[in-house]
N, C-alpha and C positions, 0 to 999 in steps of 0.2 A: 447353188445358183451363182453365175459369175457375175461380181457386179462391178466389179473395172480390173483394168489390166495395164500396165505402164512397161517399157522398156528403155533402155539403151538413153534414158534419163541423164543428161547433163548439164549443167548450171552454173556461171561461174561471177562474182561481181570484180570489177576491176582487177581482171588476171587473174585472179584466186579463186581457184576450184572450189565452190560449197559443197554439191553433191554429186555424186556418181555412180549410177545403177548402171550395171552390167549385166545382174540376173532379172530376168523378169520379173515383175511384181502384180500379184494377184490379190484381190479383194474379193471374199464371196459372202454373199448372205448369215448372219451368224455371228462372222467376224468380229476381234472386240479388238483392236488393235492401237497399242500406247506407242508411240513415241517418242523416245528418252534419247538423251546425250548433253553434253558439254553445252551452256550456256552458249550459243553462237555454231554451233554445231554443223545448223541446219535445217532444224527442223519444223521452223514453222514455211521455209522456202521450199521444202520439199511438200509439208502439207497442201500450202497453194498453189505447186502444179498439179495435186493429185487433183483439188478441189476445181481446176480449170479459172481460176483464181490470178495465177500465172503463167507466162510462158516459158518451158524447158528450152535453152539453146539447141539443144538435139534430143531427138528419143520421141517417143509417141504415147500416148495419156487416152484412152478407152473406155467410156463409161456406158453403163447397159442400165441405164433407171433414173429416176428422179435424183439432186444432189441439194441438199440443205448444208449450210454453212453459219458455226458460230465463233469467228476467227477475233485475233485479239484487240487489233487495229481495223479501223471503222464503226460509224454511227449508223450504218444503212442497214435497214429493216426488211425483209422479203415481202413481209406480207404484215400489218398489224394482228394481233393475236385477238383472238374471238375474247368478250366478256367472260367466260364460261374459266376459260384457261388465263385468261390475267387473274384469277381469282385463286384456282389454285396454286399461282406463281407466286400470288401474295404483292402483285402489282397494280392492280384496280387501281382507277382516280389518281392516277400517277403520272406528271407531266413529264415530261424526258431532259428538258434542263432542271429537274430541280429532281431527278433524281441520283441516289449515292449509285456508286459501283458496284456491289450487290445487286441491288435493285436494276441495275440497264441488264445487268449479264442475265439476269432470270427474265426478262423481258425480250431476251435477242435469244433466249434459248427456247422462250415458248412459242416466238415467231418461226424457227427452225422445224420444228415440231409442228406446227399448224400444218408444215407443208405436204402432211405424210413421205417426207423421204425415203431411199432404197438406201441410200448412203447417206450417213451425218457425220461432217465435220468437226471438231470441239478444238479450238485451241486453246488452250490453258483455261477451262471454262469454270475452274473452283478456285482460281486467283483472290476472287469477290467474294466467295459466298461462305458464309457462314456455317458449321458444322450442318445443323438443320437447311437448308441449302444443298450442301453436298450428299448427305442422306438422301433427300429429296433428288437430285439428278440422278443420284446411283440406282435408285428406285426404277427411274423411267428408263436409265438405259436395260437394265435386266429383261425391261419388259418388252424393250423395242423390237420389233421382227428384223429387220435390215441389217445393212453393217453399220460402223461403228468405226473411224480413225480416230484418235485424241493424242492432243500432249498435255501431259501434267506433270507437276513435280512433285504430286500428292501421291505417297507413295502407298496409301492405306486405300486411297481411291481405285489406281493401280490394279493393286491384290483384288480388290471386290469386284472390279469391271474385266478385268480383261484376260481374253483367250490366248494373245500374240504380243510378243513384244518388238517393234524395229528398231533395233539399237545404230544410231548416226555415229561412226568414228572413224577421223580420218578422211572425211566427206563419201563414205560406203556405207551404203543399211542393210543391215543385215538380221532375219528375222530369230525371234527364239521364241517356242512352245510355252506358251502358257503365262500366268501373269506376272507382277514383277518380283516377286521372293520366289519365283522356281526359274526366272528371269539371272537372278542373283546369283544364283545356284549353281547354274547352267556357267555363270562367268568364272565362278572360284573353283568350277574343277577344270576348266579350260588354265585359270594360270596356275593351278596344280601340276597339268600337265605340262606348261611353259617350264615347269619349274625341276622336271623328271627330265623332258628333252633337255634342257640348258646344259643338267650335270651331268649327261649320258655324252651330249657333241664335247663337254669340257672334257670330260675323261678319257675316252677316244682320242683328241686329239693330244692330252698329254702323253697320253700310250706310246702313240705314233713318233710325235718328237722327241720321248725319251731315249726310244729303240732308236730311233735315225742318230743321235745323238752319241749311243753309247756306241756304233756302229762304225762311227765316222771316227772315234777316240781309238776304238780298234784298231781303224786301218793306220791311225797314223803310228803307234806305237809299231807296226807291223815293219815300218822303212825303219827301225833300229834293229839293229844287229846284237844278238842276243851279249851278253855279257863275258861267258864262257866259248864263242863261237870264233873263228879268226875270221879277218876279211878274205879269207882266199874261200875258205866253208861258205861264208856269207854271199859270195859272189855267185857259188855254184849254181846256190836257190832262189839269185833273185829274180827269176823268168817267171819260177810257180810263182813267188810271193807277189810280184807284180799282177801276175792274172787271177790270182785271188782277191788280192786290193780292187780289183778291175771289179769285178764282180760284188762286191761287200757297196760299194761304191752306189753301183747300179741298183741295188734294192734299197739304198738310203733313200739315192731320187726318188721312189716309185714310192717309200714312205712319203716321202714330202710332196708327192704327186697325188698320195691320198690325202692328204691333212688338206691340200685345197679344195679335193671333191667334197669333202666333208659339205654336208645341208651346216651353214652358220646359223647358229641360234644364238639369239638376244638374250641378254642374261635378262629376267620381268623387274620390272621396277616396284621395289620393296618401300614401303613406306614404315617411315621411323616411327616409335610409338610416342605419346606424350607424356612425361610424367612432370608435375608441378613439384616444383621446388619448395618442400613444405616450410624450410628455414627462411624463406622469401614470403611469407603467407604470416599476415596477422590473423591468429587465432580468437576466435569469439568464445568464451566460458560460459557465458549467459544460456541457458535452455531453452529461450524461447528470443528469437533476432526481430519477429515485428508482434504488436499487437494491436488491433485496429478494432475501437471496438465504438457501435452506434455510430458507423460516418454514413454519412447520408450529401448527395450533391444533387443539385437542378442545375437548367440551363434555362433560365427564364421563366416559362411556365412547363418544361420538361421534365419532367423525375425521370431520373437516373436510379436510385438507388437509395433507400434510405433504410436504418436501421442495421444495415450491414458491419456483423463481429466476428472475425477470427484472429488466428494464432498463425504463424510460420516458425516453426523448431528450425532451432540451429544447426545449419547440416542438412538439412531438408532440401525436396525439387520439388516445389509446390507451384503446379496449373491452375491456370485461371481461364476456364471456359462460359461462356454466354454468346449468345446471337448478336450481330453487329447493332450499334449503336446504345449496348446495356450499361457502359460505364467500365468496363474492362482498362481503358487506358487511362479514363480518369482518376481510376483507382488506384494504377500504381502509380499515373501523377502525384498524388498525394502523397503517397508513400516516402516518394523520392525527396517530397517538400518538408517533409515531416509536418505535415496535417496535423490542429489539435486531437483530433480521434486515431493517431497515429502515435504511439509508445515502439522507439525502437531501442537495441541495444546499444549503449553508447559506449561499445569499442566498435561497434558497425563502420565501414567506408563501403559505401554506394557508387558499384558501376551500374551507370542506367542507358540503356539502347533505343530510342527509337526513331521511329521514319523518316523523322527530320535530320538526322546524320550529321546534328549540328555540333557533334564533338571532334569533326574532324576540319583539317589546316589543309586548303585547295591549294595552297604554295609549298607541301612539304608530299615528300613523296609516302609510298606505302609501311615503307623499314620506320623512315622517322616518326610518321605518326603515331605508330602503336611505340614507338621504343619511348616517344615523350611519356616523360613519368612513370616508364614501367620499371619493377624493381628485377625483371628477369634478364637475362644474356642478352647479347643478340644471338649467339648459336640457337637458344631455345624458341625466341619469335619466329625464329629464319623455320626451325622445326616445325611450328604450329602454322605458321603463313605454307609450308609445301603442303601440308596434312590438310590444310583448304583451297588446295590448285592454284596456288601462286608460283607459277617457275618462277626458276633462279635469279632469273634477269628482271622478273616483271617487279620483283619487291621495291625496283629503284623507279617505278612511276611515279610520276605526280599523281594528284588524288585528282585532280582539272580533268586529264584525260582518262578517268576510269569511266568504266558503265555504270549502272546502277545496280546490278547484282555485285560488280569489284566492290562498288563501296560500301556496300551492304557488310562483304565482307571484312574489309578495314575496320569499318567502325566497329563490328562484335569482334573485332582479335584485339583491338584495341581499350576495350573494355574487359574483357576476362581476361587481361595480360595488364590490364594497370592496377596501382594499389592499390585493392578491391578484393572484400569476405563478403559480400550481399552483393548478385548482379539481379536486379531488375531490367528483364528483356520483354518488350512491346512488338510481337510479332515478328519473331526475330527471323524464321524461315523465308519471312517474304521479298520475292526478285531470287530466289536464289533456288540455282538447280539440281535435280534428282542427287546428284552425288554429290553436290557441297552440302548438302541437307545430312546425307550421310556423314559424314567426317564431321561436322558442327558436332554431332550427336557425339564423335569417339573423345572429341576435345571436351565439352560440358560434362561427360562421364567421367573425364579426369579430376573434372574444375574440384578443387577440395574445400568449396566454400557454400554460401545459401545461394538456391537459386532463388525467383519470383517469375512466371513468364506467361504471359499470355500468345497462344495460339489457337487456332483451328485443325492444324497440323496433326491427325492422332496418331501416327506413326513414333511424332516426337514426344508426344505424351505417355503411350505407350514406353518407350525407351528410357525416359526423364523420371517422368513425375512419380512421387511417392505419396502425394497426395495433393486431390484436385478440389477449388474451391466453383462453384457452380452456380453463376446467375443464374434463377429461375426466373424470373419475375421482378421489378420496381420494386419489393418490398421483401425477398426473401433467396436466400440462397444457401446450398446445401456445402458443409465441410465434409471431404468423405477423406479415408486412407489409401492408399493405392493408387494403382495408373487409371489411365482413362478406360482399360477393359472393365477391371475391377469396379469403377463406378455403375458403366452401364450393366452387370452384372447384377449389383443389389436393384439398380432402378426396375431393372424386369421382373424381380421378387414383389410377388406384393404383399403392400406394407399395411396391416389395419392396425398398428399402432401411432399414436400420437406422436405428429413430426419436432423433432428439437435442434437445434441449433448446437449442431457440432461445434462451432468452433468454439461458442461460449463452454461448453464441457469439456474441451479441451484445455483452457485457458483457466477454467478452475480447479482441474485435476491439477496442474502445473502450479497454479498457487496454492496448494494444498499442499503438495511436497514441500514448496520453499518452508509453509509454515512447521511442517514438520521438522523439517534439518534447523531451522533457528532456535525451535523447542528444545531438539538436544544442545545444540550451540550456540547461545543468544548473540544478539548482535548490537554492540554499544547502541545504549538507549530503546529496547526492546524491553516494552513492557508485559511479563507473562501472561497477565491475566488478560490482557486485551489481546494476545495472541492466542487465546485459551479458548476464548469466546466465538473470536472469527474462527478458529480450528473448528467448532461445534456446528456453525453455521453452514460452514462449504462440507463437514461431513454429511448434513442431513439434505444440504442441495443436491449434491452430487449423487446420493445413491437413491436419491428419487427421478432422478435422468435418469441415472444407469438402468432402472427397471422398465423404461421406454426404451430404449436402444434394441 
């Protein structure tokens, strides 16, 4: 069933073309439709003419049903949401100035929903919400009967939701089958094929101008008179040799008359790879970069967190997932502070990232800020700044007139490119779109140091982390190994053994080793027999864990 239609769509803000629909565009019942592109692209301008939101300079916007809308900008409410569903939103007794960002976006999604819609709008509607959150929306759109338009930059969101992708580039949307990894898909065999057309029109036309070339070398040698020949001989022939030239002549033009018909093909824009300069990188020795063990914080009469021990291995991409407001940030505030519940290594240097992007200089442009105090090239920032869509030109902005995805990016090139083996990053995806999400991911899988990071992001956990630490709850949280699949993998297992605390068995496997290599190798003022005894101690703790694992 049809449930809007739009054409001949155009939009433009001060001279500059945002968007441009040419082919008609169809919405039917079913539908799950994401749309993706460049920061600025378009696409929440083009959402709000679908949504009647706004007005198209030209073109015509057709709707056949009810239309709910949960866009990014505005406080306005359709309808208040029933008690029944502010509960399952987990919004109940919730005033609206004193609620966080989370909390208003599940509160303007359940007002959406109240309305029974044909069609639901979403603009970026997992900005706010917390893994549990996003679960939860993915849940309800599966179930919704209607269609379905959204933009997100949640790429794992993406895959689970949606049927269609409209890709914005160039101010054109243009659809592709299916969700965003066969979205992907669909783009890298298209510049496969960019990349077979390119060397197919290059080869052809060297063909062409080589023949024309070697043709034209012919003719001229042809007006010399052979070596052995006299000029009286020479004269005889030169009417043929003239109407020969004539003719050799004439199919060079008609080469060089093809070499223009030639279809031009654009050679595709390759992207450099990154490799870190390992002689530029302080090396950590240490087997284990933090150890944080019983921290515990409040915010007045709020618990946060207490009891809280793990380990981060050196070399390691360790996630840190819980629901908003569990202490995530304030934990690796501490980190950063080095907290007395905090043992780090002390060849450790700390780049630390977050929201407040208070490590960058509004008087210096994008090149200088990250080159302050970095120990790499500039050829190589210049590399990693294109590898995060900064044209050429753009690396000479001031940081005053960036957006807030630019700075976003600044500030994390600027900290995994300064003198730094430990990056602690504080939600480092957020402001920033579909495909700088992508390329962060190509640069951090270079980075040859510790990571620390919290997100919500599981695409990038998926991609990153080797092992995720896991608020449960005020008083407990799980150490697991592996990426965010891996985790939710054992949680669906069920467990009737006795829960432990990874990361303390992690943290005493590691001091059990140290005490072993001292035993063979003592270490000035190591006393045996008190290394003897702790050795006895962590042997009988430890494989009385290990029989609960």
């Amino acid at each position: 069933m049809l449930l809007l239609e739009a054409a001949n769509i155009e939009k433009s803000y001060s001279d500059r073309l945002i968007i441009k629909l040419s082919e008609p565009l169809k919405i039917n019942r079913g539908d799950r439709i994401g749309i993706v592109g460049l920061n600025g692209a378009g696409k929440s301008t083009l959402m709000n003419i679908l949504a009647k939101e706004e007005a198209a300079d030209t073109g015509s916007v057709h709707v056949f049903g009810r239309i709910s809308s949960v866009l990014q900008f505005g406080d306005e409410l359709e309808e208040n949401p029933s008690d029944a569903l502010q509960r399952i939103w987990g919004i109940q007794d919730k005033e609206w100035l004193t609620m966080s960002g989370g909390e208003k976006t599940r509160l303007k999604i359940a007002s959406a929903l109240q309305q029974n819609p044909d069609l639901l709008f979403l603009d970026e509607p997992t900005s706010h919400l917390d893994l549990q959150g996003i679960q939860q929306l993915e849940n309800e759109l599966k179930s919704f009967p209607g269609g379905v338009v959204l933009i997100s930059h949640d790429r794992a969101f993406l895959d689970e939701i949606c049927t269609k992708i409209l890709e914005i580039e160039n101010t054109v949307p243009t659809f592709y089958s299916g969700n965003y990894s066969a979205y992907r898909k669909q783009k890298e065999h298209e510049r496969t094929r960019q990349f077979f057309e390119y060397e197919e029109y290059t080869k052809e036309k060297q063909r062409l101008l080589e023949a024309a070339r070697e043709k034209t070398q012919k003719v001229k040698s042809m007006k010399k008179k052979p070596s052995r020949m006299s000029y009286k001989e020479a004269n005889l022939g030169r009417g043929r040799v003239k109407s020969k030239q004539a003719a050799m002549m004439k199919n060079v033009k008609a080469m060089e008359k093809r070499v223009e018909q030639l279809e031009k093909k654009e050679k595709p824009r390759e992207t450099e790879a990154v490799q870190f300069d390992i002689q530029q990188f302080t090396p950590v020795h240490a087997k284990q970069a933090i150890q944080v063990k019983d921290a515990s914080r409040s915010f007045g009469d709020q618990l946060l967190f207490a009891g809280i021990s793990f380990i981060v291995k050196t070399g390691s991409r360790t996630a840190l997932i819980g629901p908003n407001g569990c202490g995530k940030s304030t934990l690796i505030g501490m980190i950063q502070s080095a907290h007395p519940s905090v043992s780090l290594s002390k060849a450790l240097k700390i780049g630390y990232f977050n929201q407040q992007l208070n490590i960058l200089n509004e008087d210096l442009s994008i090149l200088e800020n990250v080159s302050e105090n970095s120990p790499y090239s500039e050829e190589f920032i210049r590399t990693v700044l294109a590898r995060l869509l900064f044209k050429r030109e753009d690396v000479h902005k001031k940081v005053s007139v960036l957006s807030g995805g630019e700075r976003v990016k600044t500030a994390l090139t600027k900290v995994f490119l300064g003198d730094f083996n430990l990056l602690l990053l504080d939600e480092p995806t957020n402001y920033l779109d579909v495909f700088t999400r992508e390329a962060l991911e190509t640069v951090l899988k270079a980075y040859p140091g510790t990571i620390l990071f919290s997100t919500h992001d599981r695409h990038l956990m998926n991609a990153m982390a080797d092992h995720v630490f896991v608020f449960q709850d005020h008083q407990s949280a799980l150490f697991s190994e592996g990426n965010y699949d891996a985790f939710q993998q054992r949680s669906l297992k069920p467990d009737k053994t006795p829960s432990i605390n990874q990361g303390e068995l992690l943290a005493l496997e590691l001091e059990l080793a140290d005490i072993v290599g001292r035993l063979s190798i003592p270490r000035k003022g190591d006393q045996k027999e008190v290394l003897e005894e702790r050795y006895n101690e962590l042997i009988k703790t430890v494989n009385e864990l290990r029989k609960i694992t």
